[in-house]
C-alpha positions as CSV (number, residue, x, y, z in Angstrom):
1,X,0.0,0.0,0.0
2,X,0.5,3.4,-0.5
3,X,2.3,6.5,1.9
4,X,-1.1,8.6,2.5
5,X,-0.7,12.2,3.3
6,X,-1.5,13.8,6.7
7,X,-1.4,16.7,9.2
8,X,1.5,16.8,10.7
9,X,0.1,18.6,13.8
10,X,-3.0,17.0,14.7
11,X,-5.0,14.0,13.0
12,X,-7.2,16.2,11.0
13,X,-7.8,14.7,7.7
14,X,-6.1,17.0,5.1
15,X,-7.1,18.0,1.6
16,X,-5.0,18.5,-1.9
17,X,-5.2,22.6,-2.7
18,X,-3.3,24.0,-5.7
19,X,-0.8,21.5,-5.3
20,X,-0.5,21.6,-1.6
21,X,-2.3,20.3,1.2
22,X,-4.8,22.2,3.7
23,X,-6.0,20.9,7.0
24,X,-9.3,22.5,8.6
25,X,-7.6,22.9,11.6
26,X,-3.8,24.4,10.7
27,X,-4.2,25.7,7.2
28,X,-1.7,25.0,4.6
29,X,1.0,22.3,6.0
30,X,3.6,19.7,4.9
31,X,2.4,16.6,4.4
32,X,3.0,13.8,7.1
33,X,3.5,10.5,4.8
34,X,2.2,7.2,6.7
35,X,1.0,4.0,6.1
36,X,-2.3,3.0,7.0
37,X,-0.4,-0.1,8.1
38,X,3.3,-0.3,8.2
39,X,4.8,-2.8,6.2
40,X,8.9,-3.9,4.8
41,X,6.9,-2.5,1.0
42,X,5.7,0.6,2.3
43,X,8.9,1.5,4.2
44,X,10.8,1.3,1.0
45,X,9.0,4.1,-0.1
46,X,9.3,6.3,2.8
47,X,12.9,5.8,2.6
48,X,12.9,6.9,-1.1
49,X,10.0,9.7,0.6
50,X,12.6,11.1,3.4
51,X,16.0,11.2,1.3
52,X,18.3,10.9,3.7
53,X,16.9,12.3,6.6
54,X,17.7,9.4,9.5
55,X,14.8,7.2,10.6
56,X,15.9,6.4,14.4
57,X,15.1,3.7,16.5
58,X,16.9,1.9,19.7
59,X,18.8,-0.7,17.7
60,X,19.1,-3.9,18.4
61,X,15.6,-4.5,18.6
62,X,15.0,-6.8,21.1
63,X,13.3,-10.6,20.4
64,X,9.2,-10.2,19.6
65,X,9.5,-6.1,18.8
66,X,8.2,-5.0,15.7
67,X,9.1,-1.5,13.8
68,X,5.2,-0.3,14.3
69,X,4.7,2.8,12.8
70,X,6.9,5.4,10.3
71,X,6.5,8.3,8.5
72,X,8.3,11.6,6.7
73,X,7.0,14.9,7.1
74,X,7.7,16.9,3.7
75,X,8.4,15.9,0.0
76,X,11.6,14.1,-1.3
77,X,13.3,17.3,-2.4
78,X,12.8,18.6,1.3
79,X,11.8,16.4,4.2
80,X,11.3,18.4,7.4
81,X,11.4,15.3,9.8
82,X,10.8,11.5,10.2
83,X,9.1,9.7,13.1
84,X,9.1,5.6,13.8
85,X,8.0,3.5,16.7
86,X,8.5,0.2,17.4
87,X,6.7,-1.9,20.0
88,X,6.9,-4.5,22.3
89,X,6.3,-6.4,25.9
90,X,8.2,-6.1,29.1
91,X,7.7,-8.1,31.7
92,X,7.2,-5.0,34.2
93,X,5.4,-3.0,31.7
94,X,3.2,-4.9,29.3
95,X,3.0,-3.5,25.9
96,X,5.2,-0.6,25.0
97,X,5.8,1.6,22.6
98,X,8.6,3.9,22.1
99,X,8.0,6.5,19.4
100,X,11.4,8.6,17.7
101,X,10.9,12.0,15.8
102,X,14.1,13.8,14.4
103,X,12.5,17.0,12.5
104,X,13.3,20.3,12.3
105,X,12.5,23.3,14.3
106,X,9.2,24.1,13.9
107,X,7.7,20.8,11.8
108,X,5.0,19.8,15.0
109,X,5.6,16.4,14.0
110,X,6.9,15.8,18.2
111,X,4.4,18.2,19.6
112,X,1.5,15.5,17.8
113,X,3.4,12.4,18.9
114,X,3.6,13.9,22.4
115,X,0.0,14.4,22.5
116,X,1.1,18.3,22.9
117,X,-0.5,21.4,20.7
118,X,2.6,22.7,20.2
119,X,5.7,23.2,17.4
120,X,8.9,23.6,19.9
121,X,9.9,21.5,22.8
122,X,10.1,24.8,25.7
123,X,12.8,26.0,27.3
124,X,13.3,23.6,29.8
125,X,15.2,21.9,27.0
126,X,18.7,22.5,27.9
127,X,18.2,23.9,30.7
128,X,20.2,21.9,33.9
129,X,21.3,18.3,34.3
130,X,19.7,16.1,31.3
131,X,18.2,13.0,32.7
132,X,18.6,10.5,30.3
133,X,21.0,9.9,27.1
134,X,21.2,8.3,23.7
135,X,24.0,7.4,21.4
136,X,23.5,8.0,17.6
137,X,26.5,6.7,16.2
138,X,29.8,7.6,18.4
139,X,27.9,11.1,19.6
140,X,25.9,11.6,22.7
141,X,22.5,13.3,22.9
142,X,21.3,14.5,25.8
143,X,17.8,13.9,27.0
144,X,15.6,16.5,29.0
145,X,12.2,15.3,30.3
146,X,9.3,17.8,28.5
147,X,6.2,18.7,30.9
148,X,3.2,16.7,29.6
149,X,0.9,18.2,32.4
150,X,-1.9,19.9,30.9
151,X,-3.2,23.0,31.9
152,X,-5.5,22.7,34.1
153,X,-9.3,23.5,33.0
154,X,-11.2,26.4,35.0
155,X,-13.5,25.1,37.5
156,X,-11.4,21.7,37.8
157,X,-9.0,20.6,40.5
158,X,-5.9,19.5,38.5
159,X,-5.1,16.9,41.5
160,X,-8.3,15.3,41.2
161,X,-6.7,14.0,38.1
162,X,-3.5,13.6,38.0
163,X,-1.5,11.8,40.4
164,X,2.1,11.6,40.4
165,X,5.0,9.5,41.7
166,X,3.5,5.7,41.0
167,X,3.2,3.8,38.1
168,X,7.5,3.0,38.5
169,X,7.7,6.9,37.4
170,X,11.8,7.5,38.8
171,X,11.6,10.1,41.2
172,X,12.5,13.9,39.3
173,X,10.4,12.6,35.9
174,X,7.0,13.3,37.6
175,X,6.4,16.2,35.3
176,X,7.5,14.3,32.2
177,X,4.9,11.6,32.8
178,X,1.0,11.9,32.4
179,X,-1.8,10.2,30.6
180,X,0.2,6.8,30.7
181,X,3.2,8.2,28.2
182,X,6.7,9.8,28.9
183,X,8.3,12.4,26.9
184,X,12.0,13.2,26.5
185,X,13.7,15.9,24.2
186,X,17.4,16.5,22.8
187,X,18.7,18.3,20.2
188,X,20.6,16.0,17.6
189,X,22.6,17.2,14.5
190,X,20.7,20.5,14.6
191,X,17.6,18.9,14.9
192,X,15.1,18.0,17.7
193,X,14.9,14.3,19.1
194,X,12.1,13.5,20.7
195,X,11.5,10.2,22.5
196,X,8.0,9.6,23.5
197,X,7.1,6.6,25.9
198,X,3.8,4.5,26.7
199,X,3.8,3.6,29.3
200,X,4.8,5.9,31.4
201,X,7.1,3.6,33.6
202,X,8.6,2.7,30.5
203,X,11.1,5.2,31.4
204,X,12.6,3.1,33.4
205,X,14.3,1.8,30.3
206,X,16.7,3.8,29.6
207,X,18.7,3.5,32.5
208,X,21.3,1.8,30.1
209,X,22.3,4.3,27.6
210,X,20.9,3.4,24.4
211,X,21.9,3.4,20.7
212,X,19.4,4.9,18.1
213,X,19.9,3.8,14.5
214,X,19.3,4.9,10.9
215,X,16.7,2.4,9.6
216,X,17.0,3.7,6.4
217,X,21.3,2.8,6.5
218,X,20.5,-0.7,7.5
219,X,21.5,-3.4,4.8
220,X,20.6,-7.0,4.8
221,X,19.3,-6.4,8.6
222,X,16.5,-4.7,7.5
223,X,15.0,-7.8,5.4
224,X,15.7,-9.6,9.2
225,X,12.9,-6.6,10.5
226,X,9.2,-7.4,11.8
227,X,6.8,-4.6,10.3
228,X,3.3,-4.5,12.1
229,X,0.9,-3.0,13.9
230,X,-1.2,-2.1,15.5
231,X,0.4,1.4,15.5
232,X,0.8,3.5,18.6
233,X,-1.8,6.5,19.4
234,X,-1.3,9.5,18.1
C-alpha cells in the first residue's frame, strides 16, 4: 500500500489545494506521509520519501518487537522530519511503545506524537542536568524530560486527576509523565529528538544508555525486521 498524506500537527484529515495540502484545523502544512499499516513494501517508499533524513530507533531490537509505525513529514526534495516506533512487551510494563521523531524546528511532527499542541519543545530543553541519554553513532544526545501536564481546565482541580509519583515513574520525571506516556527531548545534529514513551514507567528503560539507528542505513538487517501494527496513538 500506499504513503497517504497527513497533518502533521493534529489527525485532521487533510485536503490537496493547488498542489498543496490544507488541513481544517492548521491551514496550509507539509504533508506527514504514513501507512495506513506499516509494512517492509511501504517503508521502502518512505525511505525513497525522506531522502536521507535518519529514521531512528533503539537498535538492536530486542526478540518479539516489531518496527510499528513510520513516517516523513515533507516531500523528497525537502523532508522536514521523520518519526518511527517500534513496539513490544516487558515483563514490568506490558506492551510498550517507544516513538522517535528527528524533524526540524518548527515541523509539530513531536508536539502531535507527544500528544502536545505545540511546534517547539520549551525551554526547559537545555536547561540543567539532562536525565537520560542516547547514542547515535559515536555522539551523545542528551535527553531533557518535557512537561506533559496539561493545563488545568477552570472550575477543575488538577489533583483530582493527575497523580504523580506511581506507576514506576523515577523520582524527578513526575512532570514528564502523564496520561500513561513519557516524553523526553534532545537536540541531535541541529535537529530535535524526541522520544515519547507508553507507558509511562517505560522510562525506566533507559537506564542503560541506548543506541538509536538509521533504519534507512541498515542493509541486509532490514529484510531480518518485523513490520506491524497495530500502530501507537497519536
Amino acid at each position: 500500500m500506499a504513503l497517504l498524506p497527513a497533518c502533521p500537527h493534529c489527525s485532521t484529515p487533510v485536503a490537496t489545494s493547488g498542489g498543496g495540502f490544507d488541513c481544517a484545523v492548521h491551514g496550509p502544512v507539509p504533508p506527514l506521509w504514513r501507512p495506513t499499516e506499516p509494512s517492509y513494501d511501504d517503508f521502502g517508499h518512505h525511505v525513497r520519501t525522506s531522502r536521507g533524513l535518519p529514521t531512528y530507533l533503539p537498535w538492536p531490537l530486542g526478540p518479539g518487537w516489531r518496527v510499528s509505525d513510520f513516517g516523513t513529514v515533507g516531500e523528497p526534495e525537502r523532508p522536514l522530519g521523520t518519526v518511527a516506533a517500534c513496539s513490544g512487551t516487558t515483563e514490568l510494563d506490558g506492551p510498550v511503545d517507544v516513538i522517535v521523531v528527528h524533524e526540524e524546528p518548527g515541523t509539530g511532527l513531536g508536539g502531535r506524537c507527544a500528544g502536545l499542541r505545540l511546534s517547539y519543545p520549551g525551554p526547559e530543553v537545555g536547561e540543567g542536568q539532562a536525565a537520560a541519554r542516547v547514542w547515535i553513532g559515536h555522539q551523545a544526545v542528551s535527553l531533557w524530560p518535557l512537561s506533559v501536564v496539561p493545563e488545568p481546565v477552570a472550575g477543575t482541580d488538577p489533583a483530582a486527576d493527575v497523580e504523580f509519583g506511581g506507576d514506576g515513574v523515577p523520582p524527578g520525571w513526575e512532570a514528564a509523565a502523564h496520561d500513561d506516556r513519557a516524553v523526553l527531548v534532545g537536540e541531535a545534529g541541529g535537529r530535535w529528538l524526541w522520544l515519547v514513551l507508553q507507558p509511562a514507567s517505560a522510562l525506566l528503560l533507559l537506564r542503560d544508555d541506548w543506541q538509536l539507528h538509521d533504519l534507512s542505513q541498515l542493509g541486509p538487517e532490514l529484510v531480518d525486521l518485523t513490520f506491524g501494527g497495530p500502530q501507537p496513538g497519536w
